[in-house]
DODO-560017 format. One record per residue (C-alpha): residue in one letter; x, y, z. Coordinates in steps of 0.1 Angstrom, whole numbers, padded with zeros to 4 digits, always signed. Layout:
N
aXYZ/...
//
This chain:
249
x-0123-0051-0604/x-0148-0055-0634/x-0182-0046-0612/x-0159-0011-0595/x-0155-0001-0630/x-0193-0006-0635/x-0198+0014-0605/x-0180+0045-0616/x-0198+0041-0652/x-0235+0041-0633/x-0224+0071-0609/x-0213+0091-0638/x-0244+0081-0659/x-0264+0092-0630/x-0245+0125-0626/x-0248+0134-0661/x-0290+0128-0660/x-0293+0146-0628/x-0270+0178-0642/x-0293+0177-0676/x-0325+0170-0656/x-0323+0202-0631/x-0310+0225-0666/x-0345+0211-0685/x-0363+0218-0650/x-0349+0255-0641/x-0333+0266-0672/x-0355+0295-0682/x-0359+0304-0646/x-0340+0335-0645/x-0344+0337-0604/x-0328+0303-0597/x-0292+0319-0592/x-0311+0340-0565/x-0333+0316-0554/x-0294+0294-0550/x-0275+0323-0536/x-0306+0331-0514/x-0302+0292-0499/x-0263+0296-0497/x-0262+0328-0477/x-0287+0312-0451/x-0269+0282-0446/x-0239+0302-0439/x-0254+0321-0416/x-0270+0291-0399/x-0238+0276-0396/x-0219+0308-0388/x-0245+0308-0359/x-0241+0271-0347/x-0202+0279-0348/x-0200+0303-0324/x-0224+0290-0300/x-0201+0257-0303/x-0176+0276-0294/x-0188+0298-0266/x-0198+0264-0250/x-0163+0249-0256/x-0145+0276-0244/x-0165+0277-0212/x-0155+0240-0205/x-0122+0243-0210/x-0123+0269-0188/x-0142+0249-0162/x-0117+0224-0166/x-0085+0247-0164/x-0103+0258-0134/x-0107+0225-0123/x-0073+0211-0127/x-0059+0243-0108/x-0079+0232-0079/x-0070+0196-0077/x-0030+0211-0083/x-0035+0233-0055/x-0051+0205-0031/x-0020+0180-0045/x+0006+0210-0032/x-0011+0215+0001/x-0012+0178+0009/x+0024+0173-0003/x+0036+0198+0017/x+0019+0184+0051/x+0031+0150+0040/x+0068+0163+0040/x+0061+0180+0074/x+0051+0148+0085/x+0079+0125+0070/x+0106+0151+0084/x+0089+0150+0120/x+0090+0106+0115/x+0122+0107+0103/x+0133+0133+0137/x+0115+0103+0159/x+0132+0078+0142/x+0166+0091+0144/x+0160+0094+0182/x+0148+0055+0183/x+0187+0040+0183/x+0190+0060+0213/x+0165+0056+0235/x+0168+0020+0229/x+0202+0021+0241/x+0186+0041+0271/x+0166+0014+0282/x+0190-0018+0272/x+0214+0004+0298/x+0180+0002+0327/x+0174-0032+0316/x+0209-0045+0324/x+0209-0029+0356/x+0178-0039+0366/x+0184-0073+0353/x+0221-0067+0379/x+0201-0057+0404/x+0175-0088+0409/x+0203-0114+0406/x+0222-0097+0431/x+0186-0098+0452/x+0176-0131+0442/x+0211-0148+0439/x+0218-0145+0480/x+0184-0155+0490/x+0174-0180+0466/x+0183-0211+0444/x+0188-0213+0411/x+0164-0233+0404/x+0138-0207+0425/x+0152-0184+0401/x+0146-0202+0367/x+0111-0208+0378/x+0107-0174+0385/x+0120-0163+0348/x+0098-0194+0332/x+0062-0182+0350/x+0075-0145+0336/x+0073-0160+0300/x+0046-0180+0307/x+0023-0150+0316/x+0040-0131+0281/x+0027-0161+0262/x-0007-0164+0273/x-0013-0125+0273/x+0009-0112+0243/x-0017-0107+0214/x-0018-0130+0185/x-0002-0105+0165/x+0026-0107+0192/x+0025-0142+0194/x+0035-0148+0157/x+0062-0120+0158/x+0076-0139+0184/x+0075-0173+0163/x+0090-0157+0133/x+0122-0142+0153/x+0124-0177+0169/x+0129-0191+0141/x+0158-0166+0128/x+0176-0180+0158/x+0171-0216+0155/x+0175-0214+0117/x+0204-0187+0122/x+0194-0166+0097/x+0183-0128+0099/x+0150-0107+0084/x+0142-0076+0071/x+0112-0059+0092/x+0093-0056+0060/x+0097-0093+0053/x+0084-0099+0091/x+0051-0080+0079/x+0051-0094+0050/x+0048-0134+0062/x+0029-0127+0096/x+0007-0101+0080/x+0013-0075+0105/x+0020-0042+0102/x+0054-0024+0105/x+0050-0001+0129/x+0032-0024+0152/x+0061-0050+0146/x+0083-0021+0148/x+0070-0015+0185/x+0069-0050+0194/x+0102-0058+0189/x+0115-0029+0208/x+0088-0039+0236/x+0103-0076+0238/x+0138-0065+0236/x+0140-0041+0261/x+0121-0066+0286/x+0151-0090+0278/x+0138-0117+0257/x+0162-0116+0235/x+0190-0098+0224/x+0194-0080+0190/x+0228-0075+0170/x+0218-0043+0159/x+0191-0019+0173/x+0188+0002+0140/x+0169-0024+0122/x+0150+0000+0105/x+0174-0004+0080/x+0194-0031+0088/x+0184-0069+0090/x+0173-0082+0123/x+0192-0109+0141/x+0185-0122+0174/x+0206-0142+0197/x+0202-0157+0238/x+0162-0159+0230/x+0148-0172+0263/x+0151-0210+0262/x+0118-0215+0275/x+0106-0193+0253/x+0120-0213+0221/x+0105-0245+0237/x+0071-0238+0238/x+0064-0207+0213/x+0053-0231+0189/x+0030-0248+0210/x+0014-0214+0219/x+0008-0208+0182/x-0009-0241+0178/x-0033-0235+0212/x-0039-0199+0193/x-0052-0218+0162/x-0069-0248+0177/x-0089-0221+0196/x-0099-0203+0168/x-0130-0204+0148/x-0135-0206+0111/x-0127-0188+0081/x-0100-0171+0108/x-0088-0204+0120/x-0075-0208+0084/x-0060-0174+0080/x-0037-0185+0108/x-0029-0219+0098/x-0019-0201+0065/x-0003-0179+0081/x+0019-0200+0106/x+0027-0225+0074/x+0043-0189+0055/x+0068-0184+0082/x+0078-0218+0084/x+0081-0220+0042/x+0101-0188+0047/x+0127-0206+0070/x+0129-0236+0052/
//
């Protein structure tokens, strides 16, 4: 506190010397208020100058930033627009999905009728299991890997009796929706299982009467898939076939 109240003291001291030093210097100059008034009118005018180039300059960018900003709106609208056209034209198609899966669950019975009532005369059934178990055989050792792990995941629902969001079934096998979307409409309508509800767009997804043989040796198939894979993807599968299981448990 004591040395801020020295400070003032000195500033003031040194105020007062300056005032009388520039009277003793310039008091019987008579042209000092001109030469003063000379100085202030030019620095007015220097800064009168400097403030309306400053301006000019600003207004021009915020002009080129209005414009700017218009632009980018009008590219926002346009894509907004074609992104509704879009989501309305998806939304057409997948409205239309229930039924054509209905469609070919009604071929798929009938074709499924029509070989047993081939096969049932001329063969055994034990010819005719065989038959079924070479069929998913060949769907194991073609289906991609993708495929191969959607496969695991809704063999598990059954054996663990428990349903799954699609977006869970991307989420643990790291495959994408649409493709899982497809594959599970692919399997399904080739009868490897039967679903509870065919709008599981929105609804859970729970299996039932998977293909026996199918449940047996799924898992085995997964394993082969990641024995026979080389490193760092070997890993991302081993991760990847440990998630699903955690997710069942």
């Amino acid at each position: 506190m004591k040395n801020a109240v020295h400070f003032i003291y000195i500033i003031i001291f040194l105020i007062i010397t300056i005032i009388l030093l520039i009277v003793s210097k310039f008091g019987n100059q008579s042209q000092l208020v001109n030469y003063v008034s000379f100085a202030l009118t030019l620095t007015s005018l220097i800064l009168g100058l400097i403030s309306i180039g400053y301006s000019f300059l600003s207004n021009t960018t915020f002009t080129n930033n209005i414009s700017s900003i218009n632009n980018a709106a009008n590219r926002l609208d346009t894509s907004s627009n074609k992104i509704s056209e879009i989501s309305e034209v998806l939304n057409n198609r997948l409205d239309e999905i229930p039924n054509l899966i209905k469609i070919i669950e009604n071929k798929v019975d009938s074709t499924h009728t029509a070989v047993i009532a081939y096969y049932g005369n001329s063969r055994q059934p034990e010819q005719i299991e065989s038959f079924a178990n070479n069929i998913i055989d060949n769907v194991l050792l073609t289906t991609s890997i993708s495929g191969a792990f959607i496969l695991y995941t809704l063999a598990c629902t059954q054996i663990k009796n428990k349903s799954i969001k699609l977006e869970d079934i991307e989420s643990i096998t790291d495959v994408q929706n649409n493709y899982a979307y497809g594959y599970i409409v692919s399997a399904f309508s080739f009868g490897i299982f039967q679903l509870s509800d065919v709008d599981f767009t929105n609804n859970p997804i729970k299996i039932s009467n998977m293909n026996d043989y199918l449940l047996q040796n799924i898992d085995a198939r997964i394993k082969t898939i990641i024995e026979n894979t080389s490193l760092p993807q070997k890993d991302v599968f081993t991760t990847r076939y440990n998630v699903i299981n955690g997710y069942f448990e």
